[in-house]
BALOBA-1460 file (C-alpha; in Angstrom, 3 decimals):
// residues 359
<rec num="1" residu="x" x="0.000" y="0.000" z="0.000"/>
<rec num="2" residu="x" x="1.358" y="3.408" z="-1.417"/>
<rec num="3" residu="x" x="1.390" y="6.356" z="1.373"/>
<rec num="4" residu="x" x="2.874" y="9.848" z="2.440"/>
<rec num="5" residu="x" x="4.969" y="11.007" z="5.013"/>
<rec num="6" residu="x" x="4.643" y="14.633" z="6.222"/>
<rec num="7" residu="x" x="6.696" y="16.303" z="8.127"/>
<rec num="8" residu="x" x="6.086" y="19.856" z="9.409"/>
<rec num="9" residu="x" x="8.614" y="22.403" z="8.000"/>
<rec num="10" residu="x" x="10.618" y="19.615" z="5.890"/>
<rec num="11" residu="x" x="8.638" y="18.137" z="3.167"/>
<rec num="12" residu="x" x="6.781" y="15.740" z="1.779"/>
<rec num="13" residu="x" x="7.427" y="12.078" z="0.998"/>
<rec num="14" residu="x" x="5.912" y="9.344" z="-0.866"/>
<rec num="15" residu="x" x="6.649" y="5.864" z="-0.109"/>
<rec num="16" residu="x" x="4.770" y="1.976" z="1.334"/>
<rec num="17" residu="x" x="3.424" y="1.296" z="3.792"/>
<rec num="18" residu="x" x="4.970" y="-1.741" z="6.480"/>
<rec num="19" residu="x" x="2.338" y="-3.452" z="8.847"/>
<rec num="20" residu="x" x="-0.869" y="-1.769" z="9.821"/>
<rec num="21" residu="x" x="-2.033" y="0.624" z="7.356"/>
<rec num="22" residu="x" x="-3.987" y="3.120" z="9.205"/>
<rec num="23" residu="x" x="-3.002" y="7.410" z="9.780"/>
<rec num="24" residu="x" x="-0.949" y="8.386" z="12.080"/>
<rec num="25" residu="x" x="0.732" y="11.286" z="13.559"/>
<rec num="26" residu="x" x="2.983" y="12.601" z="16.559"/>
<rec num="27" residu="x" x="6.380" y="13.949" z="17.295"/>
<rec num="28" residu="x" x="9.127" y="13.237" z="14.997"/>
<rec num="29" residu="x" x="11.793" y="11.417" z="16.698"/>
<rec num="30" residu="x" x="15.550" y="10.413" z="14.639"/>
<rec num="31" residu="x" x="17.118" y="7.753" z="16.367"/>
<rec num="32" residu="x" x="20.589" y="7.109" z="16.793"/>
<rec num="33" residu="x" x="21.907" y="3.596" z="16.791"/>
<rec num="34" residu="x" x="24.453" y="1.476" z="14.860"/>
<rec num="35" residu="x" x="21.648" y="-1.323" z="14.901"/>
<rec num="36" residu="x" x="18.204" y="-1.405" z="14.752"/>
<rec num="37" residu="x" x="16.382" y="-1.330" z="19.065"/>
<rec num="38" residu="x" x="13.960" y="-3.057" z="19.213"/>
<rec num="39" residu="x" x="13.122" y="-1.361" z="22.722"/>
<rec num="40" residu="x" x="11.741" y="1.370" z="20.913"/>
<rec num="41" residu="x" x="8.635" y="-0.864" z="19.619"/>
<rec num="42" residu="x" x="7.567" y="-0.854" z="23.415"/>
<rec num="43" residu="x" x="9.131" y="1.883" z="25.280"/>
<rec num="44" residu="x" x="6.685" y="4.303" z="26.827"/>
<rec num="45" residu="x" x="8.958" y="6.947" z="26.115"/>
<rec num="46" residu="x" x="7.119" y="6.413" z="22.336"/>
<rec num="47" residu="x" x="4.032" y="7.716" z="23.171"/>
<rec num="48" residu="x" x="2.887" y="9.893" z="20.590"/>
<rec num="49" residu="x" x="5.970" y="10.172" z="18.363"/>
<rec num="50" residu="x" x="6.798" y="8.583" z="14.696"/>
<rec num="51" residu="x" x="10.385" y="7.263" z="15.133"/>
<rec num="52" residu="x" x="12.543" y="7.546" z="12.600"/>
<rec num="53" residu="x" x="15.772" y="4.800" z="12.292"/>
<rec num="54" residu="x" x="18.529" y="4.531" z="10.162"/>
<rec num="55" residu="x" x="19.690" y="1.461" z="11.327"/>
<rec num="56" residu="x" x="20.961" y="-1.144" z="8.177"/>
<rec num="57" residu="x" x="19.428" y="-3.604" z="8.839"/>
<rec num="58" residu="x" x="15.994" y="-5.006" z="10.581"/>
<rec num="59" residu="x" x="15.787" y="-8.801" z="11.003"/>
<rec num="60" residu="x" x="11.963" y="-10.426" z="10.579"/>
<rec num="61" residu="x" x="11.235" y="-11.051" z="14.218"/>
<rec num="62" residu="x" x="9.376" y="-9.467" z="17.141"/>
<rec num="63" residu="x" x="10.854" y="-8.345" z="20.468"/>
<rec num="64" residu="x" x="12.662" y="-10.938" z="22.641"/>
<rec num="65" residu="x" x="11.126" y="-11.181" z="26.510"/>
<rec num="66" residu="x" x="14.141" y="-8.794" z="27.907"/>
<rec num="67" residu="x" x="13.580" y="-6.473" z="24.704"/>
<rec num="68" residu="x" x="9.976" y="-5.566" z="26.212"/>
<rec num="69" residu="x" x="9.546" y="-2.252" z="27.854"/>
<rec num="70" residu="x" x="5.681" y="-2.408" z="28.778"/>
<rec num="71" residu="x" x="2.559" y="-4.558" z="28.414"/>
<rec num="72" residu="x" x="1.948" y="-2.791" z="24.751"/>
<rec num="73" residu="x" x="3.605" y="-0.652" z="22.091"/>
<rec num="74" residu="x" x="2.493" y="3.092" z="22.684"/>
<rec num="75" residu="x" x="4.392" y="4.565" z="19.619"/>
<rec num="76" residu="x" x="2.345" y="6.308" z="16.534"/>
<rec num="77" residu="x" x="4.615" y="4.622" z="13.584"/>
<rec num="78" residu="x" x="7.779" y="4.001" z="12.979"/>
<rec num="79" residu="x" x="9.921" y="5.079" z="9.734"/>
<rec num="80" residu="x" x="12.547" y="2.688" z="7.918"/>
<rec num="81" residu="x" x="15.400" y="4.121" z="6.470"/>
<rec num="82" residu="x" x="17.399" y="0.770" z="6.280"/>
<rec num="83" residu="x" x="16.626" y="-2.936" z="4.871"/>
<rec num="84" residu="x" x="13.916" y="-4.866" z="6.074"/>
<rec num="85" residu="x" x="15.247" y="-8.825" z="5.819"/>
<rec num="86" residu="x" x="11.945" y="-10.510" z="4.997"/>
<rec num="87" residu="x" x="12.244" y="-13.739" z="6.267"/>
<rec num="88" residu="x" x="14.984" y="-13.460" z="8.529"/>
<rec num="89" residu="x" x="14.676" y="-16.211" z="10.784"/>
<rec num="90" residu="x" x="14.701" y="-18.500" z="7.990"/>
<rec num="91" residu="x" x="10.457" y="-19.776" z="7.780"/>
<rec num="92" residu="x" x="9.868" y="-17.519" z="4.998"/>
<rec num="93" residu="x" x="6.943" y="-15.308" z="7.001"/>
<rec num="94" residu="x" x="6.769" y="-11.669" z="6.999"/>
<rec num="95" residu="x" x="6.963" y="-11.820" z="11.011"/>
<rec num="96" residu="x" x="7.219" y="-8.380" z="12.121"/>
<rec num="97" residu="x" x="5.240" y="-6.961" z="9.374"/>
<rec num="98" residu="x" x="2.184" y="-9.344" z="11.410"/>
<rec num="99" residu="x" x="3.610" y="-7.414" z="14.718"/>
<rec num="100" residu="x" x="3.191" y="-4.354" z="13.539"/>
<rec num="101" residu="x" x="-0.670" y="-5.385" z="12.036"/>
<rec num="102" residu="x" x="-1.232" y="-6.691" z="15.188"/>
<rec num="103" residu="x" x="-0.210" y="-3.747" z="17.198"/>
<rec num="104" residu="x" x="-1.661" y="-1.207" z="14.809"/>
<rec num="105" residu="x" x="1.641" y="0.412" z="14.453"/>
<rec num="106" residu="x" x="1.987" y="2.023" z="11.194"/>
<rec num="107" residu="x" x="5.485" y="1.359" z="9.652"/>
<rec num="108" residu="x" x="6.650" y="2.949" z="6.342"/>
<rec num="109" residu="x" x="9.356" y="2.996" z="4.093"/>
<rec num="110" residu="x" x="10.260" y="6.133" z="2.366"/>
<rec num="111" residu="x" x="11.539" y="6.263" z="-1.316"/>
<rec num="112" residu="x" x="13.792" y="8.498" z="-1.041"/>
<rec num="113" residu="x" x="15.228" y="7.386" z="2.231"/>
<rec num="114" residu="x" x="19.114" y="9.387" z="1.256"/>
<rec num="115" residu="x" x="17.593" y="12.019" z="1.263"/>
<rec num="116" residu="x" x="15.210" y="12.135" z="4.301"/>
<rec num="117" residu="x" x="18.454" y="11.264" z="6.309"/>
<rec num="118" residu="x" x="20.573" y="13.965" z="4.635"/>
<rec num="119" residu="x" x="17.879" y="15.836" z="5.669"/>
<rec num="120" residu="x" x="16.995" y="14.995" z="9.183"/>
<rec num="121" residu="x" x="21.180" y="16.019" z="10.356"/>
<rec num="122" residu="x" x="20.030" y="19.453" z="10.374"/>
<rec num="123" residu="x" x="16.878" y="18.980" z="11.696"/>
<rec num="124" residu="x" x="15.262" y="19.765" z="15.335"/>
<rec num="125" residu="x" x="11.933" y="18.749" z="17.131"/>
<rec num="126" residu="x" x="8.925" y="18.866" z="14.837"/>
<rec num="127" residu="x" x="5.965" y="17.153" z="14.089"/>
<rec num="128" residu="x" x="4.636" y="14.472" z="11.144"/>
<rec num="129" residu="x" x="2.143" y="12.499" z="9.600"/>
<rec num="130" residu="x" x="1.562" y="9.164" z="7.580"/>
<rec num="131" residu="x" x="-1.320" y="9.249" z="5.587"/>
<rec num="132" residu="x" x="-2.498" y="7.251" z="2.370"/>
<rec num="133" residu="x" x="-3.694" y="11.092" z="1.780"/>
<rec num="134" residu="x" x="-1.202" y="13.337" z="0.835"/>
<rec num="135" residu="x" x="-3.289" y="16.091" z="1.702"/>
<rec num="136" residu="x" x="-4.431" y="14.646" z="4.809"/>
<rec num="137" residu="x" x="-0.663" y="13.828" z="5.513"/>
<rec num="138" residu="x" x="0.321" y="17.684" z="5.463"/>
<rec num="139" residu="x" x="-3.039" y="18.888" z="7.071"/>
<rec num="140" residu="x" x="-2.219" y="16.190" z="9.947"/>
<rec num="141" residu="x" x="1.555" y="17.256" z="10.549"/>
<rec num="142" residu="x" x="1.017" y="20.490" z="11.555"/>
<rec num="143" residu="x" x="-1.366" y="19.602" z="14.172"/>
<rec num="144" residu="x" x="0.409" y="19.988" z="17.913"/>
<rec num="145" residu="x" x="1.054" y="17.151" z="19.982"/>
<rec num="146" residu="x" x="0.019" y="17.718" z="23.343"/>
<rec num="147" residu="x" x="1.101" y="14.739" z="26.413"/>
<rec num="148" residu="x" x="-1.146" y="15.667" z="28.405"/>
<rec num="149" residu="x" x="-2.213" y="13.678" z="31.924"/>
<rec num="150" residu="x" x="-4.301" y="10.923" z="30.412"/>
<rec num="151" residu="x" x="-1.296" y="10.108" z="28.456"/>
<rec num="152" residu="x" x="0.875" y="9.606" z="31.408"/>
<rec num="153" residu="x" x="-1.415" y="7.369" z="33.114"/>
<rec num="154" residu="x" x="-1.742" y="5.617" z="29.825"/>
<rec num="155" residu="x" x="1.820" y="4.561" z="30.522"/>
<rec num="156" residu="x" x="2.422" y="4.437" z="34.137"/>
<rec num="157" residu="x" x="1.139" y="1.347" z="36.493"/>
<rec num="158" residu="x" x="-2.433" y="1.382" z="37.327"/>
<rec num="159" residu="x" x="-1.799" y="-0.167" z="40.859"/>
<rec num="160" residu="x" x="0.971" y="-0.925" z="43.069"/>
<rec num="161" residu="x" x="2.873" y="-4.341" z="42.796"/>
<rec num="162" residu="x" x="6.119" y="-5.946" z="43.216"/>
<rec num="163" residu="x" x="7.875" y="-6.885" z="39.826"/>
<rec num="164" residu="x" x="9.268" y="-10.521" z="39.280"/>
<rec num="165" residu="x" x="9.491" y="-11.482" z="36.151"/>
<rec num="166" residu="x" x="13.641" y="-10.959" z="36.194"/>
<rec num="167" residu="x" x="15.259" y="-14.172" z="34.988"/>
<rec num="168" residu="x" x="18.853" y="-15.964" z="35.057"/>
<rec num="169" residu="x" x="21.033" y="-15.884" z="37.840"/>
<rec num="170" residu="x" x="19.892" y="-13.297" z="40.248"/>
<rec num="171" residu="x" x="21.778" y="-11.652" z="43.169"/>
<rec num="172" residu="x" x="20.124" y="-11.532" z="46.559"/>
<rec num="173" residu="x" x="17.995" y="-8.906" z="47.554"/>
<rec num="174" residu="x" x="19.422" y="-6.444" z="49.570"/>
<rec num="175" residu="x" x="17.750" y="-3.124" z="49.534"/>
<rec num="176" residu="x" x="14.002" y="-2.348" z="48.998"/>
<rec num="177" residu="x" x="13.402" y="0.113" z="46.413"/>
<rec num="178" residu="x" x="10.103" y="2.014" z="45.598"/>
<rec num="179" residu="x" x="10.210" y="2.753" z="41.950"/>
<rec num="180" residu="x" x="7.520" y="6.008" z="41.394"/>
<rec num="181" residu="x" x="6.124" y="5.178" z="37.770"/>
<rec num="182" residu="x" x="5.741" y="7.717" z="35.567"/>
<rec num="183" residu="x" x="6.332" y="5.449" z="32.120"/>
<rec num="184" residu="x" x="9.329" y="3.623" z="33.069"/>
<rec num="185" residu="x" x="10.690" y="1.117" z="31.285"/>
<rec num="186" residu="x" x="11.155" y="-3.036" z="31.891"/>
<rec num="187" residu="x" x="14.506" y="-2.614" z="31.696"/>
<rec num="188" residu="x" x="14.715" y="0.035" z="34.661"/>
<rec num="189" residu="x" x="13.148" y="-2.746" z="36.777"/>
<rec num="190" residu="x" x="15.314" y="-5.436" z="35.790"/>
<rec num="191" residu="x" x="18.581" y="-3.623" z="36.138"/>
<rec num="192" residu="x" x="17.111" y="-3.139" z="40.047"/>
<rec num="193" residu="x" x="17.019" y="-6.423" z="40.552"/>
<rec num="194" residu="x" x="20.378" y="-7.499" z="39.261"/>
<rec num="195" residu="x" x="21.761" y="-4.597" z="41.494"/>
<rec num="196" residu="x" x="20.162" y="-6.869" z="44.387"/>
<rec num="197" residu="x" x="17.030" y="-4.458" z="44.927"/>
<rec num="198" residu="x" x="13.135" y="-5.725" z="45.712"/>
<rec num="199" residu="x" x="11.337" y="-3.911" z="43.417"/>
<rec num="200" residu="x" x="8.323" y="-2.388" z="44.214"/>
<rec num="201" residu="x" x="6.458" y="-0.246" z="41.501"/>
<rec num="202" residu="x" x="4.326" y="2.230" z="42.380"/>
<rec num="203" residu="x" x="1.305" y="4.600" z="40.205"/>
<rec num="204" residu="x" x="2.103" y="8.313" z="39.416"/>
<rec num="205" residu="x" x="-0.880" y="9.562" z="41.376"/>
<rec num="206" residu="x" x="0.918" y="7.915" z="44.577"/>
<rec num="207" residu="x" x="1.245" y="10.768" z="47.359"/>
<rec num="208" residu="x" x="4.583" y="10.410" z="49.008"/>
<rec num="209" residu="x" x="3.193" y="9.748" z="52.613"/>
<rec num="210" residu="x" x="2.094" y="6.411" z="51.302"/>
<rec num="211" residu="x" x="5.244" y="5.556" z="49.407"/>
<rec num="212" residu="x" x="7.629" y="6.376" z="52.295"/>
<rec num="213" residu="x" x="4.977" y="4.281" z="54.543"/>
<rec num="214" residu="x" x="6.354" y="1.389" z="52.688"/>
<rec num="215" residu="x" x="9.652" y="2.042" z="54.380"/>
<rec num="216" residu="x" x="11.881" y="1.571" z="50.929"/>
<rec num="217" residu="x" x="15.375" y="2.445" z="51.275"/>
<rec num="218" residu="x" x="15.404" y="4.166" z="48.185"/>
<rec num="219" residu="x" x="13.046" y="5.983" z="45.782"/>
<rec num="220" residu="x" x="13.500" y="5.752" z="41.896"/>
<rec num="221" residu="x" x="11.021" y="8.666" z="40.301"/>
<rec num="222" residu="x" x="11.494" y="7.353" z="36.638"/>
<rec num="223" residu="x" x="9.906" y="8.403" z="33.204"/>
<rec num="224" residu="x" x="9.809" y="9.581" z="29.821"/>
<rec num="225" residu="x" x="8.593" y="12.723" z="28.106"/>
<rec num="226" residu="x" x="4.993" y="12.307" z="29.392"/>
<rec num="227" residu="x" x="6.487" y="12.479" z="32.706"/>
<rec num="228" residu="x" x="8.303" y="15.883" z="32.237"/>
<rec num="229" residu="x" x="5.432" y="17.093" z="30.192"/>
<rec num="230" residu="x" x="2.980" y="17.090" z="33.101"/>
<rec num="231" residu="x" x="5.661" y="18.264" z="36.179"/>
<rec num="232" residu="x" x="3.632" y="21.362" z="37.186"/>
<rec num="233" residu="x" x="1.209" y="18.648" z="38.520"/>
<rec num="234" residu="x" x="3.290" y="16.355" z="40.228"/>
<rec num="235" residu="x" x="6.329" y="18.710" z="41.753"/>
<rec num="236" residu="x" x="4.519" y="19.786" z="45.081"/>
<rec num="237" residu="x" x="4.495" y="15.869" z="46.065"/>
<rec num="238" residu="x" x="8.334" y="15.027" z="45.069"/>
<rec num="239" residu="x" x="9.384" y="18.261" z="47.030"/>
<rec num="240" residu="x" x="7.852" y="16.495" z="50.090"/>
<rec num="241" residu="x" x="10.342" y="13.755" z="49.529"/>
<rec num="242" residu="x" x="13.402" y="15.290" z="49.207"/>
<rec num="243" residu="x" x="15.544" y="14.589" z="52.070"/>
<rec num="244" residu="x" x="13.085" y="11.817" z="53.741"/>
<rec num="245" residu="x" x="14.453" y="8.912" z="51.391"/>
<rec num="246" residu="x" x="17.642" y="9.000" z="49.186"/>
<rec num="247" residu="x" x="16.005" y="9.742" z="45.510"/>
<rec num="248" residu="x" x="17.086" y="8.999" z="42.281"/>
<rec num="249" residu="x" x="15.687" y="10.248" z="39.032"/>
<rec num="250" residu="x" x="15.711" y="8.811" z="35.838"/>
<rec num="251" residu="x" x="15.242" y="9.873" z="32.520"/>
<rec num="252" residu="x" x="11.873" y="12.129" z="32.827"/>
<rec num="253" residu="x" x="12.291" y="11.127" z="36.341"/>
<rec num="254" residu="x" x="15.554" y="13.438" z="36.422"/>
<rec num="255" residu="x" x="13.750" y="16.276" z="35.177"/>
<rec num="256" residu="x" x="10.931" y="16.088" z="37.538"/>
<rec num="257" residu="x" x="13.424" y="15.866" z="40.612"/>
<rec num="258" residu="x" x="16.041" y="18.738" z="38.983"/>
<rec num="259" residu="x" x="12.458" y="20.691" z="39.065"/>
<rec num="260" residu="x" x="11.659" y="20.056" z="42.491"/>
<rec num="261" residu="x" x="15.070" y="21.039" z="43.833"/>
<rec num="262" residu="x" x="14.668" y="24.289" z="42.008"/>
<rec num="263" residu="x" x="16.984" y="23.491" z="38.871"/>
<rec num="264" residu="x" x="15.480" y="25.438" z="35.612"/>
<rec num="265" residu="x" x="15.115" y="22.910" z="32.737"/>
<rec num="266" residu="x" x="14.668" y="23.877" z="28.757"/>
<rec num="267" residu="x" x="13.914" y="21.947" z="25.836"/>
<rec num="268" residu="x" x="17.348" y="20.597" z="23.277"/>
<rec num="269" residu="x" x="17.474" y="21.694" z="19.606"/>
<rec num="270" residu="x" x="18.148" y="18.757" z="18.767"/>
<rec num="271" residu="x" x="16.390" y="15.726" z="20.801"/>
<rec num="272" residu="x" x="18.345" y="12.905" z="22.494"/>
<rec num="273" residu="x" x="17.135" y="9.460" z="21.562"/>
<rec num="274" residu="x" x="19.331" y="6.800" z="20.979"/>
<rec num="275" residu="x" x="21.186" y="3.936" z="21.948"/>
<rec num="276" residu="x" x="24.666" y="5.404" z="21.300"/>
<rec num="277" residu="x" x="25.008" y="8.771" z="22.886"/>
<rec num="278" residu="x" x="27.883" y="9.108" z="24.375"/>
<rec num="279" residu="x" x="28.303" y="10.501" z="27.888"/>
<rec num="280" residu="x" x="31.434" y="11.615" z="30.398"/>
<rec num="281" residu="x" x="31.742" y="11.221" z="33.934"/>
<rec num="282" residu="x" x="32.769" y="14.439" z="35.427"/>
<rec num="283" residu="x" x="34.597" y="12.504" z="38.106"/>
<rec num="284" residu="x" x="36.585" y="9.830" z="36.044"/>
<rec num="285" residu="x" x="37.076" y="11.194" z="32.870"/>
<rec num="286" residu="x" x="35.204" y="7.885" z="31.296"/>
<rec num="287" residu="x" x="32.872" y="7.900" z="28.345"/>
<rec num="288" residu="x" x="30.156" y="5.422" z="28.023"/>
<rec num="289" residu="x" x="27.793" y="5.392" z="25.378"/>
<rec num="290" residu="x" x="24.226" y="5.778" z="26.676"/>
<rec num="291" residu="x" x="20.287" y="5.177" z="26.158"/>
<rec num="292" residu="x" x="18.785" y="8.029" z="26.042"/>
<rec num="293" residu="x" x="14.973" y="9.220" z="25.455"/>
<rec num="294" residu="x" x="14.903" y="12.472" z="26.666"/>
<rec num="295" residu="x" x="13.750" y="16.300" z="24.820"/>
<rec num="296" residu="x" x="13.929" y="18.509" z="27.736"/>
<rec num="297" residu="x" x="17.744" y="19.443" z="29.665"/>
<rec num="298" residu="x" x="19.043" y="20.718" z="33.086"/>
<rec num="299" residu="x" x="19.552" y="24.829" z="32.550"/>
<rec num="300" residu="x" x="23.448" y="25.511" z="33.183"/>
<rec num="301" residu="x" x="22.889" y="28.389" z="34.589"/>
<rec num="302" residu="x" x="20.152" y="27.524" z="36.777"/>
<rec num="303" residu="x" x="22.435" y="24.341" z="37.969"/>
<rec num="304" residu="x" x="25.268" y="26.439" z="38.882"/>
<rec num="305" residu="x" x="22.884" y="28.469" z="41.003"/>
<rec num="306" residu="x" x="21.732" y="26.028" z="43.022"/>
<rec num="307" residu="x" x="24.807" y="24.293" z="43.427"/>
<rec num="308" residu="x" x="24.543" y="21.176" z="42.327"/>
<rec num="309" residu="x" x="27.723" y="18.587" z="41.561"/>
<rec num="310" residu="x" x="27.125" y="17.838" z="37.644"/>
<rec num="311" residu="x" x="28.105" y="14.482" z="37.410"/>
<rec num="312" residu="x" x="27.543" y="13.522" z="33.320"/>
<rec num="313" residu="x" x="27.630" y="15.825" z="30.654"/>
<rec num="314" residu="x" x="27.037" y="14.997" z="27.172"/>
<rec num="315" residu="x" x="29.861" y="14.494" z="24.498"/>
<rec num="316" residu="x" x="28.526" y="15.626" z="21.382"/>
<rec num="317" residu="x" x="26.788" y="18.950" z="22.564"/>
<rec num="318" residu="x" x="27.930" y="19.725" z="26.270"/>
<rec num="319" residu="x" x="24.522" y="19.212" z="27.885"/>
<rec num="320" residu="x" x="24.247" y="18.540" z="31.139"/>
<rec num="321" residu="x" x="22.831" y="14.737" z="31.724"/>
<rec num="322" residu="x" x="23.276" y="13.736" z="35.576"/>
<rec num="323" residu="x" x="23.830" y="15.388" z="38.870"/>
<rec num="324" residu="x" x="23.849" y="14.807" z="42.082"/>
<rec num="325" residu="x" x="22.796" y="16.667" z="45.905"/>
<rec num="326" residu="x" x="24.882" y="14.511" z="48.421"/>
<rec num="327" residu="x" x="22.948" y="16.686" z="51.561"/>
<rec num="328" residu="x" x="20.301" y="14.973" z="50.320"/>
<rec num="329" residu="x" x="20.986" y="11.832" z="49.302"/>
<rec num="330" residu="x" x="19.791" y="12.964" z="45.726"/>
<rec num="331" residu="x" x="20.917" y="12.018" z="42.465"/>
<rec num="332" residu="x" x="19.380" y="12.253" z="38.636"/>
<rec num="333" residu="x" x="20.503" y="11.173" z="35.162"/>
<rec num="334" residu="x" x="18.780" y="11.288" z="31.836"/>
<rec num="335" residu="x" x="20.478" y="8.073" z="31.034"/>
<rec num="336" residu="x" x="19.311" y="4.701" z="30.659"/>
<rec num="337" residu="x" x="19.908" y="1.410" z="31.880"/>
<rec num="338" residu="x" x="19.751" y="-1.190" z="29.163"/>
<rec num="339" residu="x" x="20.061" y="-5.187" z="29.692"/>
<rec num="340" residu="x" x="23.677" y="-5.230" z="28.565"/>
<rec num="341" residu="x" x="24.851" y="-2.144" z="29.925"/>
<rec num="342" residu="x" x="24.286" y="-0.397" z="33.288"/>
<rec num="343" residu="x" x="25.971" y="3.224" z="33.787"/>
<rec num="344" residu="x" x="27.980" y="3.744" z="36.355"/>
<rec num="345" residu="x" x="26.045" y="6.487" z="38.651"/>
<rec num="346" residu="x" x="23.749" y="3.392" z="38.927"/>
<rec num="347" residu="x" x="25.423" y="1.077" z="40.107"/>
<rec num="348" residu="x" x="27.424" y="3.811" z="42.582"/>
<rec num="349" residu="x" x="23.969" y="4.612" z="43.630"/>
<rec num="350" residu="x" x="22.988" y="1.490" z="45.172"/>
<rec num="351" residu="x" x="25.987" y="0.457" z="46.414"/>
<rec num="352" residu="x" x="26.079" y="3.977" z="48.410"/>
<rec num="353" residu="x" x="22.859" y="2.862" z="50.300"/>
<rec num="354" residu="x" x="22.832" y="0.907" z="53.353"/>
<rec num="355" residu="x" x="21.845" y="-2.726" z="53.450"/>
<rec num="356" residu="x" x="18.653" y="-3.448" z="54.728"/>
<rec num="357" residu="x" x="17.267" y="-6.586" z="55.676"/>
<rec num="358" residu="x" x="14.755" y="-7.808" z="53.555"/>
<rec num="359" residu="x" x="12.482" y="-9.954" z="54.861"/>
């Protein structure tokens, strides 16, 4: 099926259609990776937005069980500027093409896909649509994308529960952690739990009275866009925490907390999503490359007002992407941990805290 991709102040594009063949339109998000992530089909941080990979290459398969990130995809569509191996695993069936019918995410593959990727290096954060319309395509690109409260409970837990479903050889649990869920991801949980944490996930609308009830020796507020979207609404109850239980914030999660603790934040020119960003520790001089699904980034100014220790700052354009209150026990990065790779503020984190004993 023929199609159009719109995207507001960029152009038009004709090209197929890959998987469910219905509109759709949202944020326009590039993504940077080597190789195609497959995290992306399920990552709440997707809510709303039309991702965009170059990757080379995109096998015929669907997620693996530690490639999950939540109970259902929440992205608009997703764009294909590499090869799609048909048959991949060797049977012959158009496997992920079925996912995406399934899921009702709208893939498409552009004709001119040089191009669109010449064109998307000097490109910041707009807006898009796929369409079988080309008319309706334009029309429905300009249209703002709001993330609005409904959207984050859309992709936060609708009631509080412990998470088990980590597998393989598993450390013991040490430390009780309250994770405050405001779209995190699976693999936020699991790396927890390999840390040696007993992971307890809580809803947005939590107050903090109830979560520091629970007696956790550690709060994770985590996130993604939806999360720093809606902060006006949430601040007044993570201000109440500061200083009762040692806090960490990631991704959204760090912008909500820099927020609370007065820290201005601003939106980036151009968005960081990605599997591959590469990130310094202020302390060690060591780069790691990062996950990263973040918009919105810590004011300099602002941070060197209120005196916080920047702890990760971002190679490519100098942002700032961790810091850390020690009076407080308070720490935030817009980095994320994956299941290969966890950074090291989080493991320095947890092993900061004191053992509890978990009964």
């Amino acid at each position: 099926m023929r199609g159009y991709l719109a995207i507001k102040g960029i152009g038009t594009f004709s090209g197929s259609y890959f998987g469910w063949q219905g509109p759709c339109a949202g944020e326009i998000i590039k993504f940077q990776s080597l190789y195609f992530c497959w995290d992306i089909l399920t990552d709440p941080a997707y809510k709303k937005k039309i991702v965009i990979t170059d990757s080379m290459a995109i096998d015929d398969r669907q997620p693996t069980p530690d490639e999950i990130q939540s109970f259902m995809p929440h992205l608009e569509g997703i764009v294909f500027l590499g090869n799609i191996v048909a048959g991949g695993n060797g049977s012959g069936k158009n496997i992920l093409k079925s996912y995406f019918e399934t899921n009702r995410i709208a893939g498409f593959v552009p004709d001119r896909k040089e191009l669109l990727k010449d064109i998307l290096e000097f490109s910041c954060l707009t807006t898009g649509c796929i369409n079988r319309s080309r008319e309706a395509a334009i029309k429905g690109s300009v249209s703002p994308v709001l993330l609005d409260r409904k959207d984050l409970k859309s992709v936060s837990a609708p009631e509080e529960f412990f998470w088990d479903l980590a597998t393989g050889d598993l450390p013991e649990e040490k430390h009780v952690v309250a994770v405050w869920d405001f779209g995190a991801n699976y693999n936020l949980f699991r790396s927890l739990r390999l840390l040696g944490c007993r992971v307890r996930i809580v809803p947005s609308h939590t107050d903090p009275e109830d979560i520091v009830a629970l007696h956790p020796d550690a709060v994770v507020i985590a996130g993604g866009p939806a999360a720093a979207r809606n902060s006006d609404t949430y601040l007044p109850k993570i201000e109440r925490m500061i200083g009762i239980r040692p806090l960490l914030g990631v991704g959204g999660g760090a912008a909500l907390l820099a927020r609370a603790l007065g820290i201005k934040t601003k939106p980036i020119g151009f968005p960081h999503f990605g599997n591959s960003i590469p990130v310094e520790d202020t302390e060690t001089g060591k780069i790691e490359a990062s996950y990263q699904t973040h918009s919105i980034a810590i004011d300099p100014g602002s941070a060197r007002e209120s005196e916080v220790t920047i702890t990760q700052v971002n190679v490519c354009d100098g942002s700032i992407e961790g810091f850390a209150v020690p009076e407080y026990e308070t720490a935030g990065s817009f980095c994320l941990p994956t299941v290969e790779y966890l950074p090291g503020y989080f493991k320095g984190f947890f092993e900061s805290l004191r053992v509890s004993h978990v009964s």
